[in-house]
LUMZAMAR-16244 format. One line per field, with one value per residue (C-alpha): residue number from 1; chain; x, y, z. Coordinates in Angstrom, 3 decimals, decimal comma. Layout:
LUMZAMAR-16244
resi = [NUM  ...] .
chain = [A  ...] .
X = [X  ...] .
Y = [Y  ...] .
Z = [Z  ...] .
END
This chain:
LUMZAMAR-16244
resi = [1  2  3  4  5  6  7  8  9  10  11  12  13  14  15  16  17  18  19  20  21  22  23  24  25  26  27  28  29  30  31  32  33  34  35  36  37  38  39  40  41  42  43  44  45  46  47  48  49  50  51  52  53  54  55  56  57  58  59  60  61  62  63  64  65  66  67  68  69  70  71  72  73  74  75  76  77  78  79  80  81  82  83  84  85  86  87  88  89  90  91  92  93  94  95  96  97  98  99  100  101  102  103  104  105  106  107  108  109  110  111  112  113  114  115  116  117  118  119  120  121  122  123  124  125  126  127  128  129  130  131  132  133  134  135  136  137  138  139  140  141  142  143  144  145  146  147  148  149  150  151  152  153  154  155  156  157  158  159  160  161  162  163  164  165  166  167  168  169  170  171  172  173  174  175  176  177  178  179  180  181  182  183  184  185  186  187  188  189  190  191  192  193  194  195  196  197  198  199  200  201  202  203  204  205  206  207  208  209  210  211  212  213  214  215  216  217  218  219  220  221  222  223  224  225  226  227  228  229  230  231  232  233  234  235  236  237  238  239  240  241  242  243  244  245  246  247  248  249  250  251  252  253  254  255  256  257  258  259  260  261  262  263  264  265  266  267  268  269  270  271  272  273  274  275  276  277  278  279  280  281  282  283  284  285  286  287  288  289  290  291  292  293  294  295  296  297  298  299  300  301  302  303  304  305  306  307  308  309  310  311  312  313  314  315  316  317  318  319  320  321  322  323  324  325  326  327  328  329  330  331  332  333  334  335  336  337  338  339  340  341  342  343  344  345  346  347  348  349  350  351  352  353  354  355  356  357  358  359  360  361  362  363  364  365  366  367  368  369  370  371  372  373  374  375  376  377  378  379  380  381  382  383  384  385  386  387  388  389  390  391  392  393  394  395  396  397  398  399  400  401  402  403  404  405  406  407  408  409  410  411  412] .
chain = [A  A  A  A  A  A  A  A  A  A  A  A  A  A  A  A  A  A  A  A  A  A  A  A  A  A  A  A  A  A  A  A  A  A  A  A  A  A  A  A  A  A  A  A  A  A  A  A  A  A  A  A  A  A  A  A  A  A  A  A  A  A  A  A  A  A  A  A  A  A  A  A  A  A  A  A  A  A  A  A  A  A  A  A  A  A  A  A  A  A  A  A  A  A  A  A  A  A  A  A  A  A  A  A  A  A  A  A  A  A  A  A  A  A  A  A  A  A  A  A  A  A  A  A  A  A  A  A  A  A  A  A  A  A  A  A  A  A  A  A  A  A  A  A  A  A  A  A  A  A  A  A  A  A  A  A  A  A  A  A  A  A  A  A  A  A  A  A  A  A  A  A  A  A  A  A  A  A  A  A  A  A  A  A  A  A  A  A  A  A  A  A  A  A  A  A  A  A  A  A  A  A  A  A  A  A  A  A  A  A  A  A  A  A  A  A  A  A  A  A  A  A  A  A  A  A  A  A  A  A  A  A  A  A  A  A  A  A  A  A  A  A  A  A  A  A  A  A  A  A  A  A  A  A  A  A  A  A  A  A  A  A  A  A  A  A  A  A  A  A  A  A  A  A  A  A  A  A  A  A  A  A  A  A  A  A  A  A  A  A  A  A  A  A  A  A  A  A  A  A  A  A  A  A  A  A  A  A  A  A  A  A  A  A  A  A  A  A  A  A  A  A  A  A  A  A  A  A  A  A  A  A  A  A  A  A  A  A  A  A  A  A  A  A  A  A  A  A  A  A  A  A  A  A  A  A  A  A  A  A  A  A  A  A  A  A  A  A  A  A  A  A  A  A  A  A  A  A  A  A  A  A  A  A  A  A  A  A  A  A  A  A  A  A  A  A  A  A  A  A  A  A  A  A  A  A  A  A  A  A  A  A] .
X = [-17,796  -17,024  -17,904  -15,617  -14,217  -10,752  -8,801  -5,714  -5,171  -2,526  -0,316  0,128  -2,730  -4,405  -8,228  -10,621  -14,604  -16,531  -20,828  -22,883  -25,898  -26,999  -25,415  -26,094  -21,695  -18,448  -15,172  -12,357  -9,481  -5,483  -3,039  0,704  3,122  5,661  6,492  8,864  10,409  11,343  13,558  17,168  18,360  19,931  17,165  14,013  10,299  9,907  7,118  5,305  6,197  4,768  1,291  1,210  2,363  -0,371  -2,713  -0,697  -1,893  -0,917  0,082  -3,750  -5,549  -3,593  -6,704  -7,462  -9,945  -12,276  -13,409  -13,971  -16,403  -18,235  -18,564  -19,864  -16,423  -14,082  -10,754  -7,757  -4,629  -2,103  1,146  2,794  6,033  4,905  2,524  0,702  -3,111  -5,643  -8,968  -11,972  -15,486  -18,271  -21,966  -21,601  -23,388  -19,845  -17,820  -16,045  -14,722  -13,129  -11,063  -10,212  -8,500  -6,751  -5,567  -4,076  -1,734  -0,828  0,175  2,383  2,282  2,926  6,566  7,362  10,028  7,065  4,917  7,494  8,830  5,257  4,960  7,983  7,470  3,775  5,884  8,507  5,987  4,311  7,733  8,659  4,898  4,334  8,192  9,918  8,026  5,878  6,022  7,427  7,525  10,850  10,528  9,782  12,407  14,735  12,920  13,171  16,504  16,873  14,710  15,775  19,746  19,412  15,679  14,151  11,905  14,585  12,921  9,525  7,195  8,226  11,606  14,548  16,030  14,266  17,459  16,087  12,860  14,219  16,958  14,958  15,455  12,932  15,205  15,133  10,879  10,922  12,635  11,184  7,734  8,621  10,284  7,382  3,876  2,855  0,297  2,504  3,000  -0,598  -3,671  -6,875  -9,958  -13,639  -16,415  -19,966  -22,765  -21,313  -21,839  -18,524  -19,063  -19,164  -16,213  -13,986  -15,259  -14,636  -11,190  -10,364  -10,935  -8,467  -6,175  -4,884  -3,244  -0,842  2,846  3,015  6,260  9,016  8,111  9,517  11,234  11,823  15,317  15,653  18,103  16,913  16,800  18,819  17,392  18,036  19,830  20,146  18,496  18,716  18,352  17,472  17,471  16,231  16,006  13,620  11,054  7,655  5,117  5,579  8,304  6,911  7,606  8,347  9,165  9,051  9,488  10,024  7,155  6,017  5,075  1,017  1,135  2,475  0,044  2,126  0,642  -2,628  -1,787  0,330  -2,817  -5,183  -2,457  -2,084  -6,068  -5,797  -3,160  -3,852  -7,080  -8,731  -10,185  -11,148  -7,732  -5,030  -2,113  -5,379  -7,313  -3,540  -1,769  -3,674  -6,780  -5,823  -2,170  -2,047  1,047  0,356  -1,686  -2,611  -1,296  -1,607  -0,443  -0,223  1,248  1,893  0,297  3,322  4,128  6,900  8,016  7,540  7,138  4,290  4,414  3,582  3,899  2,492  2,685  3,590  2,050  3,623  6,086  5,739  10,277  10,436  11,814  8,200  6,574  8,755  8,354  5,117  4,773  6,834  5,174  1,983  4,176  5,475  1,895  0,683  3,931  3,268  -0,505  -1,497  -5,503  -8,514  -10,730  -13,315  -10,767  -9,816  -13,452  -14,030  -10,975  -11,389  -15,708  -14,638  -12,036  -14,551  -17,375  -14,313  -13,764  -17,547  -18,351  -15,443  -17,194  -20,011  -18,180  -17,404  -14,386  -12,791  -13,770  -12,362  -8,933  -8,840  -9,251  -6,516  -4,266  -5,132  -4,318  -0,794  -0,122  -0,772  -4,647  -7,327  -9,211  -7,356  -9,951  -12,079  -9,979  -8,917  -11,857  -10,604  -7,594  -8,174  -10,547  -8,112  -5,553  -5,398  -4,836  -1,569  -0,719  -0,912  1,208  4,018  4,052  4,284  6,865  8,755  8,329  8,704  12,446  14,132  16,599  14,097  13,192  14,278  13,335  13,114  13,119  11,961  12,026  10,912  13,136  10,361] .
Y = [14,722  11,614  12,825  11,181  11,611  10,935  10,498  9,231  7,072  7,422  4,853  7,371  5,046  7,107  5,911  7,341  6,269  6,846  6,288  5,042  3,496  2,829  -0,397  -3,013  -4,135  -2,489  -2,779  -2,524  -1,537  -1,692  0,366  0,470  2,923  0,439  -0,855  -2,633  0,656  0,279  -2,877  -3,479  -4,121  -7,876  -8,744  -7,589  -8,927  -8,673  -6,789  -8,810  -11,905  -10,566  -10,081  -14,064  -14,143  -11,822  -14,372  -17,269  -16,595  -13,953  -14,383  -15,228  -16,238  -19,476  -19,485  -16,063  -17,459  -19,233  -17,027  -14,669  -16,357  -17,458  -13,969  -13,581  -11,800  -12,135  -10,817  -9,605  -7,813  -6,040  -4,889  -2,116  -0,623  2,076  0,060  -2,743  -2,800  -5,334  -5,514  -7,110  -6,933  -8,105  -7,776  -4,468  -6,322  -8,183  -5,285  -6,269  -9,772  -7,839  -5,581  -8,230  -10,033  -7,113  -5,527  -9,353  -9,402  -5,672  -7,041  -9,781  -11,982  -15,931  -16,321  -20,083  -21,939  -23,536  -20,573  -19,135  -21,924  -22,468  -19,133  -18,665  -21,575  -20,202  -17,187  -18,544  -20,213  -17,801  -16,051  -18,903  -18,507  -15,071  -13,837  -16,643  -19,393  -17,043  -15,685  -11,631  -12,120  -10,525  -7,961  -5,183  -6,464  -5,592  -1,941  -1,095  -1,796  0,291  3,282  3,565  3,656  4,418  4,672  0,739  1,277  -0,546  -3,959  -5,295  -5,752  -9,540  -9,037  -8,352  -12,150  -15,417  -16,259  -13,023  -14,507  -18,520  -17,273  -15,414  -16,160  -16,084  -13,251  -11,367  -11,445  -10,490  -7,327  -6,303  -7,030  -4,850  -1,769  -1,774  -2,885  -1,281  1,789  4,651  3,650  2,142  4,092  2,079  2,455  1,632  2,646  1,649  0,831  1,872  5,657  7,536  6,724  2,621  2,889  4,819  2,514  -0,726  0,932  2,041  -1,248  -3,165  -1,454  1,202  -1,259  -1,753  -0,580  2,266  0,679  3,587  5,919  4,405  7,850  7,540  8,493  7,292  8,119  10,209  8,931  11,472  13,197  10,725  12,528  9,704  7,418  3,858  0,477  -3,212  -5,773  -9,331  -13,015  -15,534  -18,045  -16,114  -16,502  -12,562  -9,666  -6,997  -3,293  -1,683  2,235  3,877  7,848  8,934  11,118  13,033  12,156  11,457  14,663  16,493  18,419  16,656  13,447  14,316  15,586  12,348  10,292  12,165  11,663  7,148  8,085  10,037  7,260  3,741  4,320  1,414  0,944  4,484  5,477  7,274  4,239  1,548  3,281  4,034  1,170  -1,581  -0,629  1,042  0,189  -3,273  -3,205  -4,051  -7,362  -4,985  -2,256  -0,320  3,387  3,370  4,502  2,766  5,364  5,726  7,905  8,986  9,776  7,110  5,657  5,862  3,269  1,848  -2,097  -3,590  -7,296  -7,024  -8,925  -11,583  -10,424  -6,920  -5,537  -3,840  -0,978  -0,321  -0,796  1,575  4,506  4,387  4,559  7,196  8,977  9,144  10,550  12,982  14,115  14,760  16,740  19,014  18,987  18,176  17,382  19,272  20,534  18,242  15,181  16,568  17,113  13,616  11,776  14,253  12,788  9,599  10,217  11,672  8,572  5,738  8,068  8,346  4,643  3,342  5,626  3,451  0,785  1,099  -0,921  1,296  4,417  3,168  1,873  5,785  7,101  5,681  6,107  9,783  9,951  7,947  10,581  13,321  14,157  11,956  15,287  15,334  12,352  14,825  17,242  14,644  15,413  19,105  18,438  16,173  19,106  21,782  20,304  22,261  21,242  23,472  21,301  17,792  19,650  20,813  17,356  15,530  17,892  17,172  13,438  12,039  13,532  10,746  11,230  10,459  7,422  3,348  1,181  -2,945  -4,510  -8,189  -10,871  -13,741  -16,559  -18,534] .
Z = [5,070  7,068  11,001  13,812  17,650  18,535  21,899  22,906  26,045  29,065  26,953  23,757  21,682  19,512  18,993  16,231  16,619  13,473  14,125  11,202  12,642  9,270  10,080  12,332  12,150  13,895  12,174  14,544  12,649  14,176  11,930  13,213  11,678  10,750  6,665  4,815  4,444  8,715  8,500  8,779  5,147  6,082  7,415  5,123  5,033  8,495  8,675  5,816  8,138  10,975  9,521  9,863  13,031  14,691  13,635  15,395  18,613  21,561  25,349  26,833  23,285  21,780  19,038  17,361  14,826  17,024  19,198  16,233  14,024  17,651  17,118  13,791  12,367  10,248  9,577  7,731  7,013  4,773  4,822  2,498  2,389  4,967  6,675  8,484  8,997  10,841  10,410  12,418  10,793  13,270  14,795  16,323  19,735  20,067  19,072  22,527  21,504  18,736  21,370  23,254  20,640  19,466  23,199  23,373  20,303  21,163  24,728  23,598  20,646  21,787  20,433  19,810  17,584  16,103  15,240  13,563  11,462  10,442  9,352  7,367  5,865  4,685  3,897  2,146  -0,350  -0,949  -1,930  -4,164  -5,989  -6,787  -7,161  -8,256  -10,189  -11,179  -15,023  -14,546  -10,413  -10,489  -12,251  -9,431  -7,609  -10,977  -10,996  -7,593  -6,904  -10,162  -9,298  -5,723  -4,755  -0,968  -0,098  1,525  -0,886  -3,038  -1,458  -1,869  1,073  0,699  1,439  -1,141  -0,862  0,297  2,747  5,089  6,099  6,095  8,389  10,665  14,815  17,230  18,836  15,314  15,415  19,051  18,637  15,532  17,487  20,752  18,219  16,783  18,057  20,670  21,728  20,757  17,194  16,451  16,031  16,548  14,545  15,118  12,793  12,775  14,673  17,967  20,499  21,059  25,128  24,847  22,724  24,646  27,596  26,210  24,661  28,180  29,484  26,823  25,792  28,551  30,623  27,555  28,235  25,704  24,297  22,886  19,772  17,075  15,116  11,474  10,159  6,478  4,020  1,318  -2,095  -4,226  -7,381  -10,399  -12,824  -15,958  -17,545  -16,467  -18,059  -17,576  -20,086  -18,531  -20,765  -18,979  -19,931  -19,921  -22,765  -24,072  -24,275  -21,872  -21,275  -17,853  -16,683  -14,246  -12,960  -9,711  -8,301  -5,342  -1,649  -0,396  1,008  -1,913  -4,689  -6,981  -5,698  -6,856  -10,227  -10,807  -10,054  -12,335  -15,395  -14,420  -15,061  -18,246  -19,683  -17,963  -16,291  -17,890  -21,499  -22,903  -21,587  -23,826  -24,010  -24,639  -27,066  -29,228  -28,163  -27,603  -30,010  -32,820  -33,006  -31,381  -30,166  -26,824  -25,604  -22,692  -20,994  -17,677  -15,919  -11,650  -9,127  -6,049  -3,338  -1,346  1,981  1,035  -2,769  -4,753  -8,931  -11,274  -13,442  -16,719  -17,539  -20,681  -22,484  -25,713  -29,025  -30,330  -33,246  -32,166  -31,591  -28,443  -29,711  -31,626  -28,894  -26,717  -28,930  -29,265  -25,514  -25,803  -28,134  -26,447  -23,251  -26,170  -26,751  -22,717  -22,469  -25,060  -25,239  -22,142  -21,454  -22,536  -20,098  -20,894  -20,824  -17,210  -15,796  -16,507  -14,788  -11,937  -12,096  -12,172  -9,276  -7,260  -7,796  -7,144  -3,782  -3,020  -4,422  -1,435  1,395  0,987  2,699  6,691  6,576  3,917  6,297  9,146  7,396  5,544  8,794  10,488  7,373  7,499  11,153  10,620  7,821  10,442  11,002  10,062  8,699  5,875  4,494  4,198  2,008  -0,774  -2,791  -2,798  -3,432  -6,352  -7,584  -7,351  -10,140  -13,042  -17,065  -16,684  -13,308  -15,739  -18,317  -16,135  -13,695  -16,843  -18,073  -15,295  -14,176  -17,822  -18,047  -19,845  -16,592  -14,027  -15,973  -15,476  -17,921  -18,035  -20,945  -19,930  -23,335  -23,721  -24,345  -26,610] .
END
């Protein structure tokens, strides 16, 4: 049970302060409800973009890092396709140069031309790397446009085409930044070595002079039920043929969330897993192969992607992925099979809360989701699936008409 306070300021920011004295660091961590899944579809990776462009500097701080590692901290951040999350890790004594910098870039990021053409440039390669030169980089752009026909999940966090972020005005950034970041759609985090009182102090002091900004309300199309099969072929010069699908499955908040991650466990959850052991090990079909899901808010894919061996037809390889699907839909999973993907569930979930910085960013995920208590309830929940729960969600997700399939060959 992870113990914490929470207020929310005058300005609608809502603040979480988790204690471990245990530790001698703070980790101030700045979650704001905003996601690939929030941008206007002409003008995508926007909010991908602007995790470089919190880091260029804000109205009264023209250099983030330095004052930082005076500090003794360092820092990061991610975006997803529901969200965007900093993180400062520091000497809890200078937990205060950490708020400072963040209050800052809430206040007002330091728009210039030249900021912004450095960044999407740095953007833009990093585009060309990973999606485009890169052996199989396209192919979740292929799936998701695929899988989802109205959702913005149809675009990748990058952005759906490289013109979006090279085009990008200075106008374009500043409006995405005042929609979006500011007190009433952040939630700010800090865990560790610090009392409930200097917190809300020192938060007091920063931040709640902050315009709250307007609450951003979320209004996105629904993505209707699939109701056929759909396929991809795809000829390109990568070194093997490889195997994609993907089902649609149920929302974080859904039980069916937690019954779709025990069964990526029971199939892809690393080598004594069902499609390695039959796939990879005994049939060798498969140069590797893996089962996920990509933890979305909202409803999203499990997935499985595998490289086949050289020689091996597609169509082999296909059925027997199939097969083994086959098998979990009519079998389902012992008891004893279950007991141990929920035990190992339970140790990766206990084996994270050793970490403060994972606390505090589960915390204010939680709280962006709708009450940071429910960290505490995953175990539970996780605990509660049933072997008739696997059989029926696998039933039901692996309907050949809730499926999308790539089939991505080599040209060599």
């Amino acid at each position: 049970m992870i113990q914490f306070n929470r207020f929310t300021l005058g300005n609608g920011l809502r603040v979480i302060v988790h204690e471990d004295h245990s530790t001698p660091m703070a980790v101030v961590n700045v979650m704001y409800d905003v996601g690939a899944r929030d941008e206007d579809p002409s003008k995508t990776g926007f909010a991908h973009l602007f995790e470089h462009l919190m880091f260029g500097g804000s109205v009264n701080i023209r250099d983030f890092e330095t004052p930082l590692n005076m500090a003794g901290g360092e820092n990061n951040a991610y975006t997803t396709n529901d969200i965007t999350n900093y993180y400062i890790q520091l000497p809890a004594e200078n937990l205060e140069t950490a708020l400072w910098l963040e209050s800052d870039r809430m206040l007002s990021l330091a728009f210039s031309k030249k900021s912004l053409d450095v960044q999407k440039k740095v953007v833009c390669e990093e585009f060309k790397e990973h999606y485009i030169n890169k052996p199989y980089g396209d192919s979740w752009f292929k799936l998701r446009e695929m899988a989802y026909q109205r959702h913005p999940y149809r675009w990748m966090t990058i952005g759906s085409e490289l013109g979006h972020i090279e085009n990008a005005s200075l106008n374009d950034v500043k409006a995405f930044f005042h929609k979006h970041y500011c007190p009433v759609n952040a939630i700010l985090v800090i865990a560790g070595n610090i009392t409930v009182s200097r917190a809300r102090e020192l938060v007091e002091k920063w931040f709640s002079d902050i315009p709250p900004g307007e609450k951003y309300i979320r209004n996105l199309a629904p993505e209707p039920q699939q109701k056929e099969e759909r396929r991809l072929t795809v000829k390109a010069d990568v070194p093997l043929d490889a195997l994609y699908k993907c089902w649609h499955m149920d929302s974080r908040l859904e039980h069916g969330y937690y019954v779709a991650d025990l069964i990526t466990e029971a199939l892809g959850g690393g080598s004594s897993s069902r499609l390695y052991q039959a796939l990879v090990k005994e049939k060798q079909l498969f140069s590797g192969i893996e089962c996920y899901h990509f933890g979305s808010v909202e409803k999203g894919l499990l997935a499985i992607e595998g490289k086949l061996v050289k020689g091996v037809r597609m169509e082999d390889a296909e059925k027997a992925v199939e097969d083994e699907l086959k098998k979990i839909k009519e079998e389902g999973i012992s008891e004893t099979e279950l007991t141990k993907i929920k035990n190992k569930t339970e140790s990766a979930i206990a084996f994270e809360d050793m970490s403060v910085m994972a606390r505090a960013n589960n915390l204010a995920f939680y709280e962006l989701l709708g009450d940071a208590n429910l960290f505490n309830e995953d175990r539970e929940k996780y605990f509660s699936v049933s072997s008739a729960d696997i059989l029926n969600y696998s039933r039901k997700i692996f309907d050949v008409n809730n499926s999308n399939t790539l089939c991505y060959y080599s040209e060599n």
